[in-house]
C-alpha positions in Angstrom: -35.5 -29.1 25.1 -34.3 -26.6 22.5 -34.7 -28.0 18.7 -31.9 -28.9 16.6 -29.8 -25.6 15.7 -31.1 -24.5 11.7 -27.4 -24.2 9.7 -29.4 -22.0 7.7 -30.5 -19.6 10.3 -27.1 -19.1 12.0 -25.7 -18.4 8.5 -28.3 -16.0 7.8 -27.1 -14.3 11.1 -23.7 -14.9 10.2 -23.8 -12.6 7.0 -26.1 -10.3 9.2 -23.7 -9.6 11.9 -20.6 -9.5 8.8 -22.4 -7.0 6.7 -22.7 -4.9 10.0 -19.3 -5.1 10.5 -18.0 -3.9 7.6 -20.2 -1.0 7.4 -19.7 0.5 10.6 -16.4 0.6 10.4 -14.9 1.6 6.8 -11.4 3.6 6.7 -12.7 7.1 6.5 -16.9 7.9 6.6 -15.8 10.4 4.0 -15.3 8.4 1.7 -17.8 5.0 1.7 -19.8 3.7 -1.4 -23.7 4.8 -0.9 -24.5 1.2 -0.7 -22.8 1.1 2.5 -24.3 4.1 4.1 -27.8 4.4 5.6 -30.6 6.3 3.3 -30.1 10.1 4.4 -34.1 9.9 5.0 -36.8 7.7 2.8 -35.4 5.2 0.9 -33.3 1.4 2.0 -30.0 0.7 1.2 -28.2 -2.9 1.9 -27.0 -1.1 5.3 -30.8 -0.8 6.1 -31.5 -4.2 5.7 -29.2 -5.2 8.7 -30.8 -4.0 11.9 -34.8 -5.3 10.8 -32.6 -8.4 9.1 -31.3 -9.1 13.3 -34.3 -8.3 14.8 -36.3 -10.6 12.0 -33.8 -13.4 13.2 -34.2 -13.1 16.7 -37.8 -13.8 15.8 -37.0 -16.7 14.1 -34.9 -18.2 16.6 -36.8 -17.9 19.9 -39.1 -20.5 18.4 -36.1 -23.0 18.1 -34.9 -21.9 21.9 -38.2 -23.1 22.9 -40.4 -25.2 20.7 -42.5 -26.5 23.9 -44.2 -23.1 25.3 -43.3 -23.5 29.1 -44.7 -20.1 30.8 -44.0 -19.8 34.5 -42.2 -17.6 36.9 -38.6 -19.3 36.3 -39.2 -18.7 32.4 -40.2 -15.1 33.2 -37.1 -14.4 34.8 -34.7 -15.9 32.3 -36.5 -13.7 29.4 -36.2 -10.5 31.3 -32.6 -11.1 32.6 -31.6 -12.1 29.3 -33.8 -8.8 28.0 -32.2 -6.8 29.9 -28.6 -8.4 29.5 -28.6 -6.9 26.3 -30.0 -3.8 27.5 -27.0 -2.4 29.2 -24.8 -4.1 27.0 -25.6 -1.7 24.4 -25.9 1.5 26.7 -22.1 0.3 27.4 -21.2 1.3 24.0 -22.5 4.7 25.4 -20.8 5.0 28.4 -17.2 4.1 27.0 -16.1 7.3 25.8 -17.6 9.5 28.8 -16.0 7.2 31.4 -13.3 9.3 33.9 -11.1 7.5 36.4 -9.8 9.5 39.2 -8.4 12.8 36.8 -6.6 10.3 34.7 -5.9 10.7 30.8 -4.3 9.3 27.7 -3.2 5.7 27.8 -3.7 5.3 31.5 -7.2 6.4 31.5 -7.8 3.9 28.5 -6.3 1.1 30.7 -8.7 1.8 33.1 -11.7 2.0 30.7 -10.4 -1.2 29.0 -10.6 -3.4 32.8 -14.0 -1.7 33.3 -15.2 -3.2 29.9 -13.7 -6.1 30.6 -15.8 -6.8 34.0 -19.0 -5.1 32.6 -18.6 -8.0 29.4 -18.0 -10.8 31.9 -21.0 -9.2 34.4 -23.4 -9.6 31.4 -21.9 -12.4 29.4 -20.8 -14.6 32.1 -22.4 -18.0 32.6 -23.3 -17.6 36.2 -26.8 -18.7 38.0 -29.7 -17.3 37.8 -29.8 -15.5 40.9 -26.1 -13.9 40.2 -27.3 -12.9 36.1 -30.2 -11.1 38.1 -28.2 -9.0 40.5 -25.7 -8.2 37.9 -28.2 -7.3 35.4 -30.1 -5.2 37.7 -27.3 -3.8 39.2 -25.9 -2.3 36.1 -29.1 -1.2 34.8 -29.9 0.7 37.7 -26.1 2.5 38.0 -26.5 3.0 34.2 -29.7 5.3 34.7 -28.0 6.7 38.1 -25.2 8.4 36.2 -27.1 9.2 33.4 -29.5 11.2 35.4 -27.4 12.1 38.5 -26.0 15.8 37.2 -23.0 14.2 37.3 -21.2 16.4 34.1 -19.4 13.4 32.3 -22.7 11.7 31.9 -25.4 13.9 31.5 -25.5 13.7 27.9 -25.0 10.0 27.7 -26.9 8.6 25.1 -29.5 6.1 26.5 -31.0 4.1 23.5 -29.1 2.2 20.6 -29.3 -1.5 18.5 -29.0 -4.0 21.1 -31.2 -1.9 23.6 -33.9 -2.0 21.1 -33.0 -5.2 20.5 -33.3 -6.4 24.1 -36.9 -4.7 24.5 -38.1 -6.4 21.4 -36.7 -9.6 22.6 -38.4 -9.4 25.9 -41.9 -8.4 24.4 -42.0 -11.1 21.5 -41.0 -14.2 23.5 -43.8 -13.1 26.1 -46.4 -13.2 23.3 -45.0 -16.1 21.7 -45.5 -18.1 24.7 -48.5 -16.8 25.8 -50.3 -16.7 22.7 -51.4 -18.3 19.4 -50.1 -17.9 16.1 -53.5 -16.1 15.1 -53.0 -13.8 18.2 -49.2 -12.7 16.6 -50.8 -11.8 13.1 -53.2 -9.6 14.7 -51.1 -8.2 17.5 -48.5 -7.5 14.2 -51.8 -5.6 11.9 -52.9 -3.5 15.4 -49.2 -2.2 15.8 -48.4 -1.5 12.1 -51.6 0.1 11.3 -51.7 2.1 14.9 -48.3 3.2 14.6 -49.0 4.6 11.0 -52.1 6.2 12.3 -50.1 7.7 15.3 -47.7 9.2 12.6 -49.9 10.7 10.0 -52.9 11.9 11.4 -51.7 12.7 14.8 -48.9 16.3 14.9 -46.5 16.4 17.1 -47.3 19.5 19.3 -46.8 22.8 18.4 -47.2 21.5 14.4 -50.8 22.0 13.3 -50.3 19.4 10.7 -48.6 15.9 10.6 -45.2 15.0 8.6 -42.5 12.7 8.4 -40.1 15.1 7.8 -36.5 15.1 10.2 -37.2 16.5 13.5 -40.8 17.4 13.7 -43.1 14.7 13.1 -44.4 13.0 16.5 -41.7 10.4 17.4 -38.9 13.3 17.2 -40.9 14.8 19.6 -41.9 11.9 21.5 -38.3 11.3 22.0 -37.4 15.0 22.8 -39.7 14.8 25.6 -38.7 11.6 27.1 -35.2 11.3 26.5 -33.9 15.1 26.3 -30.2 15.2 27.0 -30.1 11.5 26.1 -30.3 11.5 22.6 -27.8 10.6 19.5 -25.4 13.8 19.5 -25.3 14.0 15.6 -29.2 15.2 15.9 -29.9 15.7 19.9 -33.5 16.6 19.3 -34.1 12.7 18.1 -33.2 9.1 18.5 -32.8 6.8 15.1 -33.8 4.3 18.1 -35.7 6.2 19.9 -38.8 5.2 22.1 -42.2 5.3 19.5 -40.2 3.7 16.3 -39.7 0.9 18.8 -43.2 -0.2 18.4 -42.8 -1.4 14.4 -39.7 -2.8 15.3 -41.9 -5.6 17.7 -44.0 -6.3 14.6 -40.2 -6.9 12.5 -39.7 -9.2 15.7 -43.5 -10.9 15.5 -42.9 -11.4 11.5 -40.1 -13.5 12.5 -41.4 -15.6 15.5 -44.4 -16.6 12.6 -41.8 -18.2 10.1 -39.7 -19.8 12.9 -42.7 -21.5 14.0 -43.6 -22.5 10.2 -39.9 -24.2 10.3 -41.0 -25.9 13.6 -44.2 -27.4 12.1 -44.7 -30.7 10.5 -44.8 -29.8 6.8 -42.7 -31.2 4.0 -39.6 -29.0 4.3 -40.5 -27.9 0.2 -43.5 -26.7 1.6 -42.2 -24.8 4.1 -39.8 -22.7 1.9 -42.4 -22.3 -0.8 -44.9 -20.6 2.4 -41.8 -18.7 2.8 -41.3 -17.5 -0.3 -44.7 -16.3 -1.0 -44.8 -15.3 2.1 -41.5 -13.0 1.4 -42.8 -11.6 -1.8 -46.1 -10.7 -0.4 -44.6 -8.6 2.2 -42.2 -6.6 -0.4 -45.1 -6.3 -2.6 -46.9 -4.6 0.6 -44.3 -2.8 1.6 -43.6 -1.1 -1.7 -47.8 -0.6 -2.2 -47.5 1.5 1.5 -44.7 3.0 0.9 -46.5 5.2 -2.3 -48.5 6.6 0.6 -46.0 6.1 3.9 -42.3 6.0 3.0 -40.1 3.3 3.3 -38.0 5.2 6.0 -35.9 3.6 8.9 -35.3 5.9 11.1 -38.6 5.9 11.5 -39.0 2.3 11.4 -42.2 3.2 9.3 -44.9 0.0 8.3 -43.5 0.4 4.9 -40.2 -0.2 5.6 -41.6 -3.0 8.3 -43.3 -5.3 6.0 -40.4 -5.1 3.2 -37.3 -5.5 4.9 -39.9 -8.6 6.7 -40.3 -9.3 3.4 -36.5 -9.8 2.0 -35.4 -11.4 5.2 -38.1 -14.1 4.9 -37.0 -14.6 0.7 -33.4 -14.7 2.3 -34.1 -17.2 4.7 -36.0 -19.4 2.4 -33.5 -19.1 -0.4 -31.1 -20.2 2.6 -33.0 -22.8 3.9 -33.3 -24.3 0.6 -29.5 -24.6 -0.3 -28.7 -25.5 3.3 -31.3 -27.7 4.6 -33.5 -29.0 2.0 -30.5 -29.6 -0.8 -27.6 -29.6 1.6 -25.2 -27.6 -0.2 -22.8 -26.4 2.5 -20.0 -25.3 0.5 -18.7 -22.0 1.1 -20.9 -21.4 4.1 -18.8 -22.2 7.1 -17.5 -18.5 7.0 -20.5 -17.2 7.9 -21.3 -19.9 10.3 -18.6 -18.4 12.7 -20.2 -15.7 12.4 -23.4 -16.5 13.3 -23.3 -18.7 15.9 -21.2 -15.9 18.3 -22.9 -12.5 17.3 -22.5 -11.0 21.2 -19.3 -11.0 21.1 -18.8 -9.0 18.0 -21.9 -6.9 18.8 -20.0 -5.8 22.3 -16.1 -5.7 21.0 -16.9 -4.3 17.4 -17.6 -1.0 18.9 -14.9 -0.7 21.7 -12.0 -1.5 19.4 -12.5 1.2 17.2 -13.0 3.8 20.0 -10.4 2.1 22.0 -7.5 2.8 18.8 -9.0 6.3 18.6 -7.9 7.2 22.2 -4.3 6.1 21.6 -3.1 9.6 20.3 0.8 10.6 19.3 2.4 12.8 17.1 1.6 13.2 13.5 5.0 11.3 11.4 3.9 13.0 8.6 2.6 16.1 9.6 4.5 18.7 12.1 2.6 19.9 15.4 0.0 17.7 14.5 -1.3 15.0 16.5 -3.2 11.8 15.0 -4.7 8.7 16.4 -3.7 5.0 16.3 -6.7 3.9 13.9 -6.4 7.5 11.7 -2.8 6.9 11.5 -3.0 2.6 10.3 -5.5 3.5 7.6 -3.8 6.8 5.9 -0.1 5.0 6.6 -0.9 1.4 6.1 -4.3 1.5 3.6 -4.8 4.5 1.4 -1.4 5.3 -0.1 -2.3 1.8 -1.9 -5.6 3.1 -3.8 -6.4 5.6 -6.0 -9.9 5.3 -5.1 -10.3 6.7 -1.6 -13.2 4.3 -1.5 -11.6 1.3 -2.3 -9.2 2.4 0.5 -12.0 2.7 2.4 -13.5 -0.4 1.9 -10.3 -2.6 2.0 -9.8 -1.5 5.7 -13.2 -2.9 6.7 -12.5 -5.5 5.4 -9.3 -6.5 7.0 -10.9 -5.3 10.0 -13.8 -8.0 9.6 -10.7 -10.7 8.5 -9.3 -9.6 11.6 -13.0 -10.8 13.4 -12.9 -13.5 11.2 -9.6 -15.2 12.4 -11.0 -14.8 16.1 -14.6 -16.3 15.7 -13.0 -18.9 13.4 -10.9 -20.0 17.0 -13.9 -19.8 19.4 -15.6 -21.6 16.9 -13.1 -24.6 16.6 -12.8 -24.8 20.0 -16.9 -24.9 20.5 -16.9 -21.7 22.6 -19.7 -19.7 22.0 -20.7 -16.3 23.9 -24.0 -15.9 25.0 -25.9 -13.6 27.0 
């Protein structure tokens, strides 16, 4: 039976999945505060803390989906459907934009995208059996890698990685190693991969470098992905993924840091005692983090052991700090905002990033400019936003945040009436 849902967990995901929100999706990506931007290279902003913040609570919470570790072939099957669920949700993001229906264009065409979301969400978000999740799952997964590899000209570029895929094989790997493993087993799996993957990095060059380095490009998982997933690849850089296939390996240890501290809130100490383990457990990893990063960057494209153990690090503080105020105190106020949010992240995961692309195919002519054409979510931000800032990034930021109120006002409904989206 799955444990009592932690308030302060599904808060902590709540301000996760609302941070992410807002900074994907601010009025013009000319004009955001740094804060809200990734680090160009080394270094962690607040928008770095959200993907290793996720992945941390995923950690956390397959502990709670299964306190008793049951292991047999029906349990295998429900992980790797569910893996692989949010697989090819994510590669959907991908696919939206290349989709073509039949030579049609314009609004038309984006009908036809729009249905084709629609049945891909309900194929991999449905509650169906477990036989029909399987063949769905499957099915997609296998047509995904059909058209992405089939010459096929609309797809041959199509992007293959991203968040939730990562997020899916991470998912997969750490609930197999949480139940067939100890504790003591996770710590040392978590040392093998952090110090092997830093080893990998910096003593091993890519090929045709005679030297290693971390720089953009050419150090060994730009390569790694160049050679794996050529034509595949994030188009702002082409020759490498910022989730590509060798910075996936940290990202487990991100996932194994978190399966540790949920399974110190499913033991039987004093509820103090298990935010003051989480707590020094929090500062220890920042204090690591920062130590390794003097010799190994804190850098997240690279997902680097640096930037593993202290964005571990500030998740676990964050969850303690949580935890206290929530379950130990029980001060509540001010928190059911968040708690919309986190208890139905798929949802927002999977719409968030088919609005925006959605509005951006709707295009007409300019009203303020002649023989110029604009789209529907260029034109509400420079009509309906910016005139009413003289700080472009004010303007900026005001339209994500309406955007998220927007999210807020439909999470806030699913949430009174106790429907909750899972994969």
């Amino acid at each position: 039976m799955p444990k009592e849902r932690l308030i302060s967990l599904d808060v902590f995901r709540g301000l996760t999945i609302l941070l992410m929100t807002i900074v994907n999706n601010p009025g013009s990506w000319a004009t955001v505060y740094p804060p809200l931007l990734h680090s160009e290279w080394n270094g962690c902003t607040p928008t770095d803390l959200v993907f290793p913040f996720f992945i941390f609570i995923m950690g956390v919470a397959v502990s709670f989906a299964m306190p008793t570790k049951i292991y047999n072939k029906e349990t295998f099957n429900k992980i790797m459907v569910r893996s692989l669920r949010m697989f090819c949700l994510g590669v959907f993001f991908n696919f939206f934009s290349k989709i073509q229906l039949f030579g049609l264009e314009g609004i038309p065409l984006l009908i036809g995208k729009l249905a084709i979301t629609a049945a891909a969400g309900y194929a991999l978000m449905g509650n169906f059996n477990s036989k029909t999740k399987t063949y769905l799952a499957v099915f997609l997964f296998v047509l995904y890698l059909f058209l992405a590899y089939s010459g096929i000209e609309a797809y041959q570029n199509v992007r293959l990685p991203g968040v939730l895929q990562r997020i899916g094989i991470v998912y997969f790997i750490i609930t197999l190693l949480y139940l067939k493993s100890t504790k003591n087993i996770q710590f040392l799996v978590a040392i093998l991969l952090l110090l092997g993957y830093w080893g990998l990095l910096t003593l091993v060059p890519a090929p045709g470098f005679e030297i290693t380095n971390l720089e953009k490009g050419t150090n060994l998982a730009a390569w790694v992905d160049t050679f794996l997933l050529k034509g595949h690849m994030w188009e702002v850089t082409k020759t490498w993924d910022p989730e590509g296939v060798l910075s996936t390996i940290p990202s487990i240890v991100t996932g194994i840091i978190g399966l540790l501290v949920g399974q110190l809130l499913n033991s039987s100490l004093l509820k103090i005692e298990i935010a003051k383990k989480m707590v020094i457990s929090g500062v220890t990893l920042i204090s690591l983090g920062l130590l390794w990063n003097i010799i190994s960057p804190i850098n997240k494209v690279l997902w680097s052991s640096s930037y593993v153990l202290y964005t571990a690090g500030l998740a676990s503080l964050s969850l303690a700090i949580l935890y206290y105020c929530i379950d130990i105190v029980n001060y509540k106020k001010g928190t059911k905002l968040f708690l919309i949010w986190g208890v139905n992240p798929m949802i927002v995961f999977f719409l968030s990033e088919i609005i925006p692309q959605a509005m951006g195919m709707i295009t007409f002519p300019n009203p303020k400019i002649i023989n110029e054409q604009t789209n529907l979510l260029d034109y509400l931000y420079s009509a309906g936003i910016q005139p009413f800032f003289n700080n472009p990034m004010n303007a900026s930021l005001v339209f994500a945040l309406i955007y998220a109120g927007l999210w807020t006002l439909l999470l806030g409904y699913l949430f009174k009436n106790k429907i909750f989206i899972k994969v």
